[in-house]
C-alpha positions as CSV (number, residue, x, y, z in Angstrom):
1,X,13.3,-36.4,27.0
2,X,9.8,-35.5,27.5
3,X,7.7,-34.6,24.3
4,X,7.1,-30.7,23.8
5,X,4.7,-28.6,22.0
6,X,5.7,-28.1,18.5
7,X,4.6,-25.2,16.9
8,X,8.2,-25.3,14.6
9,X,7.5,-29.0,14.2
10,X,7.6,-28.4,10.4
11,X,9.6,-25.5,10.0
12,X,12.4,-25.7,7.4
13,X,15.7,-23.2,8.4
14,X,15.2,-22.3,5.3
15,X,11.7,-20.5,5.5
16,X,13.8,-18.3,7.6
17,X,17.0,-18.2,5.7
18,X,14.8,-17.5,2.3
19,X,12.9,-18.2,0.3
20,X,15.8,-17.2,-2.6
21,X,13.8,-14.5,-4.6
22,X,13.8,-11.9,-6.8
23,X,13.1,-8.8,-4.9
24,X,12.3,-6.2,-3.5
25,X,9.7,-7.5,-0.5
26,X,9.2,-11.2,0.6
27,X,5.9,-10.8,1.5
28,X,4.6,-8.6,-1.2
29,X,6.6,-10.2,-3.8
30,X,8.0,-13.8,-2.9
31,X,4.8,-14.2,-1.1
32,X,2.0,-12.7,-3.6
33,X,3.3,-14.9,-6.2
34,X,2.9,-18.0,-4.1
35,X,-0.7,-16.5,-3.3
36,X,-1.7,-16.4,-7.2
37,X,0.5,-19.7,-8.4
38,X,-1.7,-21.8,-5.7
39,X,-5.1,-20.1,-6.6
40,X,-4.3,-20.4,-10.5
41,X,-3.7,-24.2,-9.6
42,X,-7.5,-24.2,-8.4
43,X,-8.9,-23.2,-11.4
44,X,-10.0,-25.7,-13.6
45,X,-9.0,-24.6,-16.9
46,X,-6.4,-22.7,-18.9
47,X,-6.7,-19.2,-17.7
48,X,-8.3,-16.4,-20.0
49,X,-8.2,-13.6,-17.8
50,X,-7.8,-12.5,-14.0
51,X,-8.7,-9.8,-11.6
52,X,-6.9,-9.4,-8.5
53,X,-8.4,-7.4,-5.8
54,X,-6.2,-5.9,-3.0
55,X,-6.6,-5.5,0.4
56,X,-4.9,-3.1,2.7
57,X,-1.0,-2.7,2.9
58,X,-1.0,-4.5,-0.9
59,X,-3.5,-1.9,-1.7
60,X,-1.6,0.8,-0.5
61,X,1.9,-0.6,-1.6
62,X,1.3,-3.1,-4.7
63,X,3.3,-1.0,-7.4
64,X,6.2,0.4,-5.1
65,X,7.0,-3.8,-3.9
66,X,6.3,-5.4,-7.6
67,X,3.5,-6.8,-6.4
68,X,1.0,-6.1,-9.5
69,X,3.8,-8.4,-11.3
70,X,4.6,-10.8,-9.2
71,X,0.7,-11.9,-9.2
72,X,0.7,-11.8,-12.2
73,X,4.0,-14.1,-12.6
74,X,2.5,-16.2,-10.1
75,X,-0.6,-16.7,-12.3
76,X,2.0,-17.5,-15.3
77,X,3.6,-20.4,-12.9
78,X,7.1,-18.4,-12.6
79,X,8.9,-19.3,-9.1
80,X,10.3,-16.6,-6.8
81,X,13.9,-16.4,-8.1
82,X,13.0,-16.1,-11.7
83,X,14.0,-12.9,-12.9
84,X,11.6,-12.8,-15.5
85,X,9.0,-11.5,-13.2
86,X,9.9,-7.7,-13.8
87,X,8.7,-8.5,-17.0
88,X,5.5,-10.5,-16.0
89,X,3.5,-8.1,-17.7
90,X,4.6,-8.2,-21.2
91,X,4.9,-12.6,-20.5
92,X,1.2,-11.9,-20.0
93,X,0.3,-10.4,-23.0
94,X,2.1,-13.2,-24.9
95,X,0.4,-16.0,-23.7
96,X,-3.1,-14.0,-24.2
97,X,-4.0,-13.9,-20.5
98,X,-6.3,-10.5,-19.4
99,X,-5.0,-9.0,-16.3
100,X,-7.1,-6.3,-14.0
101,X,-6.8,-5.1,-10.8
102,X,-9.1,-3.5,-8.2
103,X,-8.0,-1.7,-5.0
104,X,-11.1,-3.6,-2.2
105,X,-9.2,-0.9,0.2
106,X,-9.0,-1.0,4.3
107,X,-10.8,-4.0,6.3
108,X,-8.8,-4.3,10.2
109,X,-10.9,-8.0,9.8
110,X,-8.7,-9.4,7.1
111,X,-5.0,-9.9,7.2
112,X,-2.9,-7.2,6.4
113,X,-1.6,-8.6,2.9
114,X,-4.8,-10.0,1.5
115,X,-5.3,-10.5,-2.4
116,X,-8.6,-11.8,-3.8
117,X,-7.4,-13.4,-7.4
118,X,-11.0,-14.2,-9.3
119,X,-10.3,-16.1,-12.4
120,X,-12.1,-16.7,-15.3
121,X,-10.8,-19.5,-17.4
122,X,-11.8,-21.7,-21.4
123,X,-15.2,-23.2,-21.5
124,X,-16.6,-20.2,-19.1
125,X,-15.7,-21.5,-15.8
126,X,-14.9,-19.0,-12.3
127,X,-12.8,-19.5,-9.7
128,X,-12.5,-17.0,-6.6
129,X,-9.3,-17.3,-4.1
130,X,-8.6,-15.5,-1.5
131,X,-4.6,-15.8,-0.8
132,X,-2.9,-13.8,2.5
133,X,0.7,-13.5,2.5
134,X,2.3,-14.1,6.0
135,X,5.5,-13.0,5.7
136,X,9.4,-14.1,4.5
137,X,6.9,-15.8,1.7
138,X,4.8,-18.2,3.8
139,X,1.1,-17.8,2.6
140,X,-1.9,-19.0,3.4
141,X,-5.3,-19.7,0.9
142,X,-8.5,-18.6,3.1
143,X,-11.2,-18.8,0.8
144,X,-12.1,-20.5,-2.4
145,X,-14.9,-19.8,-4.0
146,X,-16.5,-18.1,-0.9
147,X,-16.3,-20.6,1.1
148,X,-13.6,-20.0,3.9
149,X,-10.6,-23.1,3.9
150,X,-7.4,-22.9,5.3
151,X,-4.4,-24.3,2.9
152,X,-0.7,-23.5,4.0
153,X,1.3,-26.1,1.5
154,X,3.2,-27.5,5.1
155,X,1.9,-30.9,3.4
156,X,1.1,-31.8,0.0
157,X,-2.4,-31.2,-0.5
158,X,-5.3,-32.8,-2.8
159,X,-8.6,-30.0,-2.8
160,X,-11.8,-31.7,-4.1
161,X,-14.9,-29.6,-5.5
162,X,-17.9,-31.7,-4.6
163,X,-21.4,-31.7,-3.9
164,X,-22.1,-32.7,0.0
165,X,-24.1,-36.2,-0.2
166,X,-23.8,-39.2,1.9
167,X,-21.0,-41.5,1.3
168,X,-18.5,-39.3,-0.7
169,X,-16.3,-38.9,2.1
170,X,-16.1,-42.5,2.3
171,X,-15.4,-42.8,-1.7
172,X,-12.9,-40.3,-1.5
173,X,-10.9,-41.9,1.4
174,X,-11.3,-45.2,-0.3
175,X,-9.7,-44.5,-3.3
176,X,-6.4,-42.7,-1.7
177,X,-6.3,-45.5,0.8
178,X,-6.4,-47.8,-2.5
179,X,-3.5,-45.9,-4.1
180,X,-1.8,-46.4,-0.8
181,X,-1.6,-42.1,0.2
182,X,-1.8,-41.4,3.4
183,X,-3.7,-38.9,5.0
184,X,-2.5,-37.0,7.7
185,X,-5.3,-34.6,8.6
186,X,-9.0,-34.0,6.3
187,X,-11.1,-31.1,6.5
188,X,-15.1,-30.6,5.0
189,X,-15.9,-26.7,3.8
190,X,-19.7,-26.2,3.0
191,X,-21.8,-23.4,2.3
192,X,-25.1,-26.0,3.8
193,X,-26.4,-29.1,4.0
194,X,-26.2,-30.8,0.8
195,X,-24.6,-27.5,-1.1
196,X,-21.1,-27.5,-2.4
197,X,-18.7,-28.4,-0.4
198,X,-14.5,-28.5,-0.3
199,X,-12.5,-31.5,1.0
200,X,-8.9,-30.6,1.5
201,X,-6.8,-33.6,2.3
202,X,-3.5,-33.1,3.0
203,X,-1.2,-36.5,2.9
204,X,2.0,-37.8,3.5
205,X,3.3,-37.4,-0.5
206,X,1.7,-36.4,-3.7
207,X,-0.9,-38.7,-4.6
208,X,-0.2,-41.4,-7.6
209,X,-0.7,-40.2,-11.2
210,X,-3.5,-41.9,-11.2
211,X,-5.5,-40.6,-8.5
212,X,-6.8,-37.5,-10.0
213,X,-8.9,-39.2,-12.8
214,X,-10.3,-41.2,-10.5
215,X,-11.5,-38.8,-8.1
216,X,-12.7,-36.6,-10.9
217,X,-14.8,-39.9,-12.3
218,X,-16.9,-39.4,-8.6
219,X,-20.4,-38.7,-9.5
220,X,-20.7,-35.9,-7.6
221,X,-17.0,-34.8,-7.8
222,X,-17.0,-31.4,-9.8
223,X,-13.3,-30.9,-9.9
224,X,-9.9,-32.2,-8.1
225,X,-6.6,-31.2,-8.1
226,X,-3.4,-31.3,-6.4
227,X,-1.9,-28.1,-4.3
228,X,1.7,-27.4,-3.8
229,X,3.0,-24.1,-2.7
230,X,6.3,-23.1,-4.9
231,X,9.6,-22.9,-2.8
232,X,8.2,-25.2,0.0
233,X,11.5,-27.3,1.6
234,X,10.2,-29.9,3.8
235,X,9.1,-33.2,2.3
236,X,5.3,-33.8,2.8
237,X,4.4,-34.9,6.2
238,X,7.6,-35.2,7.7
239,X,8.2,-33.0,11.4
240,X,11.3,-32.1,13.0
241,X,12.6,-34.1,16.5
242,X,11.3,-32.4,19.4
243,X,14.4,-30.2,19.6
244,X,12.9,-26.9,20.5
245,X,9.8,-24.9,20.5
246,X,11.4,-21.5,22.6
247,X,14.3,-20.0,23.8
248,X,14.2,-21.9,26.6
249,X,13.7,-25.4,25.3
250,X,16.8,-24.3,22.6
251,X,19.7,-23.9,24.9
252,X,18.0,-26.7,27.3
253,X,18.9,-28.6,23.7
254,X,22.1,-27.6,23.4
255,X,23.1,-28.2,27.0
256,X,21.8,-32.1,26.4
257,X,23.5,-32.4,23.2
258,X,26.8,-30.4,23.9
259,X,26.4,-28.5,21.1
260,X,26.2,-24.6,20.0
261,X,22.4,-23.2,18.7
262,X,24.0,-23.8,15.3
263,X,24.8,-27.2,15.3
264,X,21.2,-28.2,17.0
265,X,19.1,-26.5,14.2
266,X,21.6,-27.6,11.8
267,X,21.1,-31.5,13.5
268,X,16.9,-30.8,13.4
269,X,17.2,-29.7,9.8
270,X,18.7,-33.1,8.6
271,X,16.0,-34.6,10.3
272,X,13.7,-32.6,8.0
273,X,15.1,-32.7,4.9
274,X,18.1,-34.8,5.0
275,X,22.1,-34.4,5.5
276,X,22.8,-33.5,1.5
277,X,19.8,-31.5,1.2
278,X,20.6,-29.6,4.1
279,X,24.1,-28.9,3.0
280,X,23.1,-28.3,-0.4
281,X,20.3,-25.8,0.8
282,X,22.9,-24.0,3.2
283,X,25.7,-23.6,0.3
284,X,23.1,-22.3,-2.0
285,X,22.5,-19.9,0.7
286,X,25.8,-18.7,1.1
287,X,26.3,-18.7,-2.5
288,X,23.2,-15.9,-2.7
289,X,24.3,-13.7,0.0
290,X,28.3,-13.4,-1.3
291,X,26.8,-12.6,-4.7
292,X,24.4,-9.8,-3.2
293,X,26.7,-8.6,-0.6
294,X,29.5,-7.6,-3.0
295,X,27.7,-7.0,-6.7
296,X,25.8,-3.8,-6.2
297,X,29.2,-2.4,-4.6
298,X,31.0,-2.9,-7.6
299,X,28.6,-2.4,-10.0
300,X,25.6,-0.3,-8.4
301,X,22.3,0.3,-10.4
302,X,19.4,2.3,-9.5
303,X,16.1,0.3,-7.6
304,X,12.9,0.5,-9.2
305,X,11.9,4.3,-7.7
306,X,15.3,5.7,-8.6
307,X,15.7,6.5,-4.8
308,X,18.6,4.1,-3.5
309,X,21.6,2.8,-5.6
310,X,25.3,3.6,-5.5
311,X,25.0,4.2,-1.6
312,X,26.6,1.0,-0.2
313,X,29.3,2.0,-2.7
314,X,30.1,4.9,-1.1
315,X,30.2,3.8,2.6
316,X,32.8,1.4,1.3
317,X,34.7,4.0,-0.8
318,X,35.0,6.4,2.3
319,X,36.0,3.6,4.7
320,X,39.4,4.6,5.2
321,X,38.9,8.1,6.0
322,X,35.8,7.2,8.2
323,X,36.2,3.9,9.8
324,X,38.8,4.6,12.3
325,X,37.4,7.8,13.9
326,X,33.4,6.3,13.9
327,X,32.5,2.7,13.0
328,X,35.5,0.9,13.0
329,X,36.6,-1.7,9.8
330,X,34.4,-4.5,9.8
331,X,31.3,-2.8,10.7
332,X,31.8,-0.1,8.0
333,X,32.3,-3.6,5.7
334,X,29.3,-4.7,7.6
335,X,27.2,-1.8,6.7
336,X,28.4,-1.7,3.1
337,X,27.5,-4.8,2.6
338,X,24.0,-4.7,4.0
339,X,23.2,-1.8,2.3
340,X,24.3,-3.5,-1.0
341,X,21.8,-6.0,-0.8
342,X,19.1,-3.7,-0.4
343,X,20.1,-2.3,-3.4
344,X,20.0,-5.4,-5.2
345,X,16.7,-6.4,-4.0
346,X,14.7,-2.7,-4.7
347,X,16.1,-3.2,-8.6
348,X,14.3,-6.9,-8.6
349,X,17.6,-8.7,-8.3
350,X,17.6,-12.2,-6.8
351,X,18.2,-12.1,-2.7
352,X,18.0,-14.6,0.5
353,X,15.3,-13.1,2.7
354,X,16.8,-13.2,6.1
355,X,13.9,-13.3,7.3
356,X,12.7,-10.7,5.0
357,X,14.1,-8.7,1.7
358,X,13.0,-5.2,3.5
359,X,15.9,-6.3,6.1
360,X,17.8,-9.3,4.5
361,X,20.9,-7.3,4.1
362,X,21.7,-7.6,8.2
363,X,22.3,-10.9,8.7
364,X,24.8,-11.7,5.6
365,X,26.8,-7.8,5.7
366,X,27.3,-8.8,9.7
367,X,28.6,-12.7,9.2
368,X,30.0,-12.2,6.3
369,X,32.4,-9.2,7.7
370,X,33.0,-11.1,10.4
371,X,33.7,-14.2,9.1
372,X,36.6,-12.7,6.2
373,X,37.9,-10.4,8.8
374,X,38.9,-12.9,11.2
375,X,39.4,-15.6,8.5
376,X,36.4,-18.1,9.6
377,X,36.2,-21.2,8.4
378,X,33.3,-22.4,5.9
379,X,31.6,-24.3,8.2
380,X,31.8,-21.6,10.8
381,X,29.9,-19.4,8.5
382,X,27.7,-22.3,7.9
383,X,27.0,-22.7,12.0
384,X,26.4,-18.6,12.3
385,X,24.0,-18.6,10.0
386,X,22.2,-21.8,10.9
387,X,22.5,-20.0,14.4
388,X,20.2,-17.0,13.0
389,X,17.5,-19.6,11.7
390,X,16.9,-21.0,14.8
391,X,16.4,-17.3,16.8
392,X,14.4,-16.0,13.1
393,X,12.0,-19.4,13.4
394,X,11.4,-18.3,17.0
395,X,10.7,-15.2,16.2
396,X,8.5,-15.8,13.5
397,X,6.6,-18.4,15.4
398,X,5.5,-16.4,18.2
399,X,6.1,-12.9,16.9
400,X,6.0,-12.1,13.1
401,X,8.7,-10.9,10.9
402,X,6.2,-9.3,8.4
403,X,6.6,-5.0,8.8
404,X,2.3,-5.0,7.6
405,X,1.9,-7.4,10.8
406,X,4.8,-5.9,13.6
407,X,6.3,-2.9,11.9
408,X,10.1,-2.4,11.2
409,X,10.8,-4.0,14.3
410,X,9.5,-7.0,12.9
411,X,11.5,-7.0,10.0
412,X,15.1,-5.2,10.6
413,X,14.9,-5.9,14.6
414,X,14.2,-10.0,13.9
415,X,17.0,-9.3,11.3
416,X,19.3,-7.8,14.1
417,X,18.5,-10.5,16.5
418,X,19.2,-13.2,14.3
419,X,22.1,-11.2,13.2
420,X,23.6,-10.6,16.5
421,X,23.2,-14.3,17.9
422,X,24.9,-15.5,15.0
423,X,27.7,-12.9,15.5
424,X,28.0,-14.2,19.3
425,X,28.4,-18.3,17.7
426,X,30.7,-17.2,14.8
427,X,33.5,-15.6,17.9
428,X,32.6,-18.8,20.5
429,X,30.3,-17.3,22.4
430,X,27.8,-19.7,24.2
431,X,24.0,-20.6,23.4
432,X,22.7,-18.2,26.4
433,X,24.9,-15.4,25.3
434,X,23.7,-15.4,21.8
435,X,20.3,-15.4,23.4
436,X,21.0,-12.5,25.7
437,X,22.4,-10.8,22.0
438,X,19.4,-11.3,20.2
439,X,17.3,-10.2,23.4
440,X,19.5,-7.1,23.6
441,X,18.7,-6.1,19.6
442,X,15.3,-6.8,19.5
443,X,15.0,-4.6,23.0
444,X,17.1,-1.5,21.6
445,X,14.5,-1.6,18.1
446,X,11.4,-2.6,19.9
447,X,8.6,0.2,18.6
448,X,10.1,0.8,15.2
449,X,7.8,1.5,12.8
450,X,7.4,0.6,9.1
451,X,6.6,3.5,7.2
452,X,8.4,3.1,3.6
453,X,8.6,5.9,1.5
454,X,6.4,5.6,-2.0
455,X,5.7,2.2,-0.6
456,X,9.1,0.9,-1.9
457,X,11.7,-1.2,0.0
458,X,14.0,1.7,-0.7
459,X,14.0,5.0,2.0
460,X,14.4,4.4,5.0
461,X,14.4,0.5,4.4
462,X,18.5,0.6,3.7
463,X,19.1,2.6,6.3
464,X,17.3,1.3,8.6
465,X,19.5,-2.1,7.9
466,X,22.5,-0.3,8.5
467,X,20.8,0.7,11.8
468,X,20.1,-2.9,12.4
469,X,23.8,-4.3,11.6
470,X,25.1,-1.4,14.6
471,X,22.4,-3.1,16.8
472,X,23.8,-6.4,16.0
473,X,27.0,-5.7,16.5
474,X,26.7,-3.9,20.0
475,X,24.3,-6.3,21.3
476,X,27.1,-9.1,20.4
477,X,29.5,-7.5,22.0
478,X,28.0,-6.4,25.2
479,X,26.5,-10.2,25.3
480,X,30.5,-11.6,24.9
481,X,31.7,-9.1,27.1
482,X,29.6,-11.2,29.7
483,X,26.8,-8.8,29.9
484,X,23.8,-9.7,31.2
485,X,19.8,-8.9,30.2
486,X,16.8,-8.5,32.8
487,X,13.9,-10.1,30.3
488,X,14.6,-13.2,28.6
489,X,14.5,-14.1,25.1
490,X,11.3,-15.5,25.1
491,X,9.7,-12.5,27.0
492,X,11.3,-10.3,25.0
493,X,9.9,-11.9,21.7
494,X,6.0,-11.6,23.0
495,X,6.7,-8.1,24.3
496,X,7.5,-7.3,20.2
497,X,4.3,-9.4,19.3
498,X,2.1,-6.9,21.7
499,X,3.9,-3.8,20.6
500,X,3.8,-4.8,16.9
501,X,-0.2,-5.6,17.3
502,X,-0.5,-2.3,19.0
503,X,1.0,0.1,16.1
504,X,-1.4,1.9,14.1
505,X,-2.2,0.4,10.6
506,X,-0.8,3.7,9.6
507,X,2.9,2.1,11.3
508,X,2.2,-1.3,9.3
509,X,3.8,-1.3,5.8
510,X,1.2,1.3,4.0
511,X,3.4,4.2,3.4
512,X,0.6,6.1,5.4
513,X,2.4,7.2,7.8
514,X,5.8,8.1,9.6
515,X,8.8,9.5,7.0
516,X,6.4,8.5,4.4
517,X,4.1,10.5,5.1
518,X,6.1,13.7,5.4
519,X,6.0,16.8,2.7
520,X,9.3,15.9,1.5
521,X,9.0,12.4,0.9
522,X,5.7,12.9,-0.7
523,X,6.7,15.6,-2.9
524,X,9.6,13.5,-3.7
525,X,7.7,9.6,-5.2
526,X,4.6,11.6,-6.8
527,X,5.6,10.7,-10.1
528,X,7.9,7.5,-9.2
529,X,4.2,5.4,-9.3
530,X,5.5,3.7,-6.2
531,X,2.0,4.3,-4.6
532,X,-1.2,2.6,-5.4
């Protein structure tokens, strides 16, 4: 087969499927503490105190997505599913460490979720990162120091603080090459000629115990140290077959293979991580989304802004007198269960972000109905949901899934498609009608906007996935019922990348605008401190 481009060439299912976090928003929680655990591993010293300064939809939204604590877990080295982080801020004043924060306000020239974390650690030493969070917890560091860089933890990642003089490139390689690492690309950052300067080198595995001290012996080596972004799945170095790289290419894969858009992602991702790994990964999904799909319903508690909880309780509660006349069983168990997730993620619970926690209840209330109403098998679950990673990774790859980049549509319609494709594999539909199913969803919620309420994953975030389990579930059935769609998938995913650029900021994720923005919903979160 002839070698494609590979844009998802390191891509793990399960940066779409997850990360497994503690709510309520993957990029402004999951993702914020990845931003501040990577820039406190820059430092070069025990902490003393930190200032994080926010730009644009964290600005606007820190406090209503637990982003102030999440940073500030980040900082402490918590991961994203350790529920400790609602308490970050008292962890903080244990282990003596200073926090401040600074609102740097609106800039359209840096990304939308942008956190400047300047730390000043023992022995008087400052450190300045710049950290953007890119949605369903991928991040990216931009800047260190002033100096702009560009770290995304795909490979395991040795940063060098040096002065630029002849010959220390040369050192440096030498001495990995003499520990036997391998380097798979190497970038120079300097502010001039023979001024400070940044080597990044990122390598196939961390480099040998022994490697640090002896970079850190270089003359004009100020500081080295190894960078590895929390939660990240795929072993160092290692790329995917050349499966896929679009809706096209995918069911062009499964027609060579004979096999459904499940089992060819779930076949790439042993190839990435292993068979076990894979499995393990997969049941620890599943695991997540039983536990959040049926918890809040039995025992519901009230998010962080007191506006959602007890809701998915009573869409299940009023299923027999309802169910029959409007949405039918399994979609009213559908609904109920995505609306229970959201619940569970806006009271800091731990959640799968599918792709996201402002829509990760679609995906698991839609397979999970499904699956126990017509009495699926494990592994069929298994193949639905590996289904919805492979249309979520397209989507994120040339879309976005984050609602401060694309808007709602980003977040519950990639949730729907994914959703809705997965629907069409769990009943033995084929690979080009889930495509036409995910095509369908993402076409009836293209334009959505993203305007939370308080700037909390609370109103209209749970409605809007009930909305987005209805478009799944109509889009699946139309698509089984042999129904076709004019614009193919792929078309349809870069006409949501140019409406999702083309929103106002005000549409982005800054609870600026839309319902948010109303009398009501204002009167209703000034004292909830949900907005910055």
């Amino acid at each position: 087969m002839a070698a494609k481009p590979q844009t998802l060439a390191t891509t793990s299912a399960f940066e779409v499927l997850g990360p497994v976090m503690v709510g309520p928003s993957s990029s402004h929680t999951a993702g914020a503490l990845r931003c501040a655990r990577v820039a406190a591993s820059l430092a070069a010293g025990p902490i003393e105190r930190v200032r994080f300064s926010l730009w644009n939809s964290f600005a606007h939204t820190y406090r209503g997505h637990g982003t102030d604590r999440a940073l500030v877990a980040g900082v402490l080295g918590l991961d994203t599913d350790d529920e400790r982080i609602r308490d970050a801020f008292d962890l903080a004043r244990e282990a003596g460490l200073a926090v401040d924060f600074e609102i740097a306000g609106d800039d359209p020239s840096v990304h939308p979720n942008t956190v400047d974390v300047h730390m000043e650690c023992a022995g008087g030493s400052v450190c300045e990162v710049r950290g953007e969070s890119l949605g369903g917890g991928r991040v990216r560091i931009s800047r260190v120091n002033g100096v702009g860089v560009d770290i995304s933890g795909t490979y395991a990642t040795l940063f060098v603080s040096h002065r630029d003089v002849p010959g220390i490139l040369a050192a440096l390689t030498h001495l990995l090459a003499m520990a036997d690492v391998n380097i798979a690309f190497c970038r120079t950052y300097r502010t001039e000629q023979g001024g400070r300067a940044y080597s990044v080198f990122e390598t196939d595995g961390a480099p040998a115990d022994g490697v640090l001290p002896m970079v850190r012996s270089l003359r004009d080596v100020d500081y080295a140290t190894f960078v590895s972004v929390p939660g990240a799945v795929v072993a160092p170095g290692v790329s995917a077959d050349e499966f896929f790289d679009n809706g096209a290419q995918l069911l062009e894969a499964c027609a060579e293979r004979g096999l459904t858009i499940g089992g060819v992602m779930e076949l790439r991702e042993r190839g990435l991580i292993g068979a076990r790994d894979a499995a393990a990964a997969m049941a620890r999904v599943i695991e997540v989304m039983r536990a959040e799909t049926s918890e809040p319903i039995a025992d519901p508690r009230r998010s962080l802004g007191g506006f959602i909880g007890g809701e998915a309780r009573l869409v299940d509660a009023g299923a027999g007198h309802w169910a029959a006349s409007l949405m039918g069983g399994v979609q009213t168990d559908a609904v109920a269960r995505a609306m229970a997730v959201l619940e569970r993620s806006a009271a800091m619970g731990v959640i799968v972000a599918a792709p996201t926690a402002g829509s990760a209840g679609v995906v698991p209330g839609c397979v999970l109905a499904v699956a126990d109403a017509t009495g699926s098998a494990k592994k069929d679950v298994a193949s639905a949901l590996w289904c919805a990673a492979a249309v979520g990774g397209l989507i994120q790859t040339h879309a976005c899934v984050a609602g401060a980049e694309g808007g709602c549509q980003a977040e519950v319609g990639s949730a729907a498609a994914m959703a809705a494709a997965a629907l069409v594999e769990l009943l033995g539909g084929t690979p080009e009608q889930a495509l036409v199913a995910a095509s369908l969803a993402i076409s009836n919620l293209l334009g959505l906007a993203c305007d939370p309420v308080g700037g909390l994953v609370e109103v209209p975030c749970q409605a809007r996935n009930a909305i987005g389990v209805a478009a799944a579930f109509s889009s699946a059935q139309l698509a089984l019922s042999g129904m076709r769609w004019l614009v193919p998938f792929d078309e349809v995913v870069r006409a949501m990348a140019e409406v999702g650029h083309s929103l106002p900021s005000r549409l982005r994720e800054t609870a600026l605008g839309g319902l948010a923005a109303t009398p009501t919903a204002r009167a209703a979160c000034a004292g909830c401190g949900g907005c910055a």
